[in-house]
N, C-alpha and C positions, 0 to 999 in steps of 0.2 A: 882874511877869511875868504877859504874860495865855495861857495857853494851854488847851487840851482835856484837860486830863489828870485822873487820878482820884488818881494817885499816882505821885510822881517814879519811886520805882525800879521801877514795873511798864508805865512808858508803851511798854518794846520788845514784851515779853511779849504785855499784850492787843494792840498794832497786832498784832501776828505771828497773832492768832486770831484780829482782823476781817479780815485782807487775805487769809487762808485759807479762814476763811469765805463772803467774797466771791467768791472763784477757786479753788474745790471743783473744779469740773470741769478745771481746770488743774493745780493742786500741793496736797501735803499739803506739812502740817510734819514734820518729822524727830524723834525722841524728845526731850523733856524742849527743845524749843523750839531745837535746836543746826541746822538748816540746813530751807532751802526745798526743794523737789523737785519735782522732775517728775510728776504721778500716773502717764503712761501713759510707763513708759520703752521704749528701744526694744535689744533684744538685739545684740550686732554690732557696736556702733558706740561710739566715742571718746567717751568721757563727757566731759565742759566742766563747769568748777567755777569760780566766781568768788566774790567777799562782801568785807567791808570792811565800817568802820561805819557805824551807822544815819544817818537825818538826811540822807540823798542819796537818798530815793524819788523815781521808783522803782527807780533801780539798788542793788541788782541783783538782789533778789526780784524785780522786776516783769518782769525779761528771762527769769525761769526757763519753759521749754515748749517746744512743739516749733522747730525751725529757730533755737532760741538754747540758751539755758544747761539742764542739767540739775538744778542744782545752787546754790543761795546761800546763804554763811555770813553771816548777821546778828552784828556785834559790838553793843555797845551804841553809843549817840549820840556820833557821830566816834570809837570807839575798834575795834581792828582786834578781830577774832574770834579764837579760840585754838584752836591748830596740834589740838585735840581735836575742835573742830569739822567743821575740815578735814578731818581722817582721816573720821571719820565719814561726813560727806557723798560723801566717794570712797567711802567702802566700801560707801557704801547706792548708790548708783548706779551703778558701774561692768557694763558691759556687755561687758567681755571682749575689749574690742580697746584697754585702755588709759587713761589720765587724764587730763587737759589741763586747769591749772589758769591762767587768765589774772590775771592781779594787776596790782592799780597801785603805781606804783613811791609809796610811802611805808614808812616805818622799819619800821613796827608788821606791816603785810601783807607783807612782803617776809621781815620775817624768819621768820613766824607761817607761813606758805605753805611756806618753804623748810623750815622743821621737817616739817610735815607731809607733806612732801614725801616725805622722807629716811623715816619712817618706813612708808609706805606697801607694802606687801608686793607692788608692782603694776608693770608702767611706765607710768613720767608723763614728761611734758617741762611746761614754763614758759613762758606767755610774760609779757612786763612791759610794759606799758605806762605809757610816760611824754613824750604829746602836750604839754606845757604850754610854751609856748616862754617866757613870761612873766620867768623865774630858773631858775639854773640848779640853784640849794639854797637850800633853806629850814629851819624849822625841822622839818618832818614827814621833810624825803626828803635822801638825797645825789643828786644828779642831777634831772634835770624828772622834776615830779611828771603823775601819772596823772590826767587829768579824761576831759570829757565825750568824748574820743576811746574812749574804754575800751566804751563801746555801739556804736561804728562796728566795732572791733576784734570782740566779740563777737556782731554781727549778722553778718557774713561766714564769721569762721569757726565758727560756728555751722552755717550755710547746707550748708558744707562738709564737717562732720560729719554731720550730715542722709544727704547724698547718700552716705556711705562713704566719706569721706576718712580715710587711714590717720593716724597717730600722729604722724609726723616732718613727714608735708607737711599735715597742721593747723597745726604748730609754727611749720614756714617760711614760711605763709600769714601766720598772725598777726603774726610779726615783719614779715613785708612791708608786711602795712595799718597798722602802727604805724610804722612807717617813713616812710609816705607820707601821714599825717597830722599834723595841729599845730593847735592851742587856745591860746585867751586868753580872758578872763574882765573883767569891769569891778563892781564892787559899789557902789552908791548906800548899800547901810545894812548894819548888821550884821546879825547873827541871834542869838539865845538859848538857848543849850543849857540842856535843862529842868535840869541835875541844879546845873549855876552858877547860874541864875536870875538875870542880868545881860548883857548883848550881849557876844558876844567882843567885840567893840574897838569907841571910839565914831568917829565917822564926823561930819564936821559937816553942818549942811540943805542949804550948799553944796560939799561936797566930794562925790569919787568915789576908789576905789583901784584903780589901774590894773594888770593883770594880778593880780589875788585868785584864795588858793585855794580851793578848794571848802571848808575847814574855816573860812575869814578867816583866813588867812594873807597878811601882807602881798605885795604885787605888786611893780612895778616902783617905783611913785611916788605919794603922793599927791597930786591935781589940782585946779584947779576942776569943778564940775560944766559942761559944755560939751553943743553940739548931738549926737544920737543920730549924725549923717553925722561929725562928727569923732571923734565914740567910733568908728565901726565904721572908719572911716577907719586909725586906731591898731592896734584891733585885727586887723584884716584883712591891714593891711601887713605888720604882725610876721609872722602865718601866711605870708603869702607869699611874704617874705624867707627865711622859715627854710626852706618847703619846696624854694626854687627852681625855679617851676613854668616852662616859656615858654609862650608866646603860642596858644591853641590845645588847651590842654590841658584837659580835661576833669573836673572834681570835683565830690565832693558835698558840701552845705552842711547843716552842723547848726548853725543859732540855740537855743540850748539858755537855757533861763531858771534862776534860781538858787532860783526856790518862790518869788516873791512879786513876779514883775513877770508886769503882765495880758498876753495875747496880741495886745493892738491894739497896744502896744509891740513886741512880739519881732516880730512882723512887719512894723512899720515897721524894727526893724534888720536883718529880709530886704532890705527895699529897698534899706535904705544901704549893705549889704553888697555887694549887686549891683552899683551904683557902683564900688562899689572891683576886683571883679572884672570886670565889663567893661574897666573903663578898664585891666586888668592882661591883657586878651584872653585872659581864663579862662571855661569855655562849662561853666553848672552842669551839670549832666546828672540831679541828684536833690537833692531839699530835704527836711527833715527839721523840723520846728519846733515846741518844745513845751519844756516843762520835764520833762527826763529825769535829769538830774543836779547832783540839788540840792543848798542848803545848806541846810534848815530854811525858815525862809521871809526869808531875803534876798533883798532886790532889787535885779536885777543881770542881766546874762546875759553867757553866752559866744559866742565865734565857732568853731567847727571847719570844718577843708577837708580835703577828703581824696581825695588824686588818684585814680582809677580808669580801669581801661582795661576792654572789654567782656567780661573773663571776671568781674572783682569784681564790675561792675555786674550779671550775670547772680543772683550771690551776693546780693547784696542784695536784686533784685525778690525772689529765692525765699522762698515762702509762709513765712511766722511765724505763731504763733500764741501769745501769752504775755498777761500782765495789763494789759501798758502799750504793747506792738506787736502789730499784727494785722493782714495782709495778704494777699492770695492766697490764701484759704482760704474 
């Protein structure tokens, strides 16, 4: 195992105090390293709470700021955060109009979330996100698991909270853009969790696994390795199938990378992408491309679409400002 580290079990700890360090003027860390923050909170308004485990930089420290999250629980490397964490983070940031924790639908956050939940002295709503159209249960989740839609979900309603959106219709927002969204995933090679020090799964020079999850969890299938237009072909159709978009409709594309495919790739799978959305008379209206939703440094990317009509799209141009999105400001 080659990686950067000084020490297995302190690699979340110091990341957690260079990425702070780095984006001072954005967030502090929380006591004893239990959640990210917002530095400059704002009084009034819906606090947003996300986290999950490490190994997917930069979600979802990297979305905590203004016009997104307030809030992210760090668990350790793929493991979910605890429901202590959680409290915490609501209690350090809540602004008095409520809590709004978003989660992706996997075992560990779901149940970790709903504790903290319940224990919360406040009101909260939920929403889940579970864009993954790939399977419908794996081993992490009952139901589709939460990927790279979970930044689409908490860039809008985010947006939303910004502006003074109350408690219930953040809630019905977010279930709506998860609704109206769907992902797939393809992985060329594993990735190494520093504390195993061996690849989750091996993979041969010539295979790929088709619908992977952000942790390597098996997909749909394993394949030959084939052209980038037949990968995005695959995965694109699925999304399209599942959302039922017609002819004419308008979405946005997130080519999301998995940490260890270069960007002269993910933008060639914009293009192929596009193929498949033209020839489906789907009119992109916003692109997003970058690795935002990682797995450590496999390589790989996903496809996300996600329908919008011009009140969301107004939600999304709205200015952000966080460690890994920054616009309109």
């Amino acid at each position: 195992m080659k990686k950067l580290i000084n020490d297995i079990d302190s690699v979340l700890s110091e990341s957690l105090d260079g990425f702070a360090a780095a984006h001072a003027d954005i967030v502090a860390l929380g006591e004893q390293r239990q959640f990210v923050r917002r530095r400059q909170l704002k009084p009034g308004k819906v606090a947003l709470i996300s986290g999950g485990g490490s190994g997917h930089e930069p979600l979802h420290a990297g979305f905590v700021g203004h016009g997104m999250l307030d809030a992210a629980c760090p668990g350790q490397v793929f493991t979910s955060p605890t429901p202590d964490q959680m409290l915490a983070a609501a209690q350090a940031v809540d602004g008095g109009a409520g809590v709004l924790f978003i989660v992706k639908n996997y075992s560990g956050d779901m149940m970790n979330f709903e504790m903290a939940a319940e224990m919360l002295d406040r009101e909260n709503a939920t929403v889940i996100v579970n864009d993954d159209v790939a399977v419908e249960n794996s081993t992490y989740t009952t139901g589709r698991r939460g990927v790279a839609g979970t930044l689409i979900v908490e860039k809008i309603v985010g947006a939303a909270a910004e502006r003074g959106d109350g408690l219930a219709a953040l809630k019905s927002l977010g279930d709506s853009v998860n609704g109206a969204t769907a992902s797939m995933g393809v992985a060329l090679t594993s990735c190494t969790v520093p504390a195993a020090g061996k690849p989750t799964f091996q993979i041969g020079a010539d295979e790929m696994e088709m619908g992977v999850g952000i942790h390597g969890e098996p997909g749909r299938r394993r394949v030959k390795l084939s052209s980038a237009d037949d990968i995005a072909a695959e995965l694109a159709g699925a999304v399209l199938k599942d959302l039922s978009l017609r002819p004419g409709r308008e979405v946005l594309l997130l080519v999301n990378g998995f940490g260890g495919t270069p960007l002269l790739e993910l933008y060639l799978m914009v293009n192929a992408a596009h193929k498949v959305l033209q020839g489906a008379g789907i009119k992109v209206a916003r692109h997003l491309t970058g690795s935002y939703v990682t797995s450590l440094e496999m390589a790989g990317c996903s496809i996300t679409v996600s329908a919008v009509d011009g009140d969301v799209l107004a939600l999304w141009d709205a200015p952000v400002h966080t460690a890994a999105l920054r616009w309109g400001r």
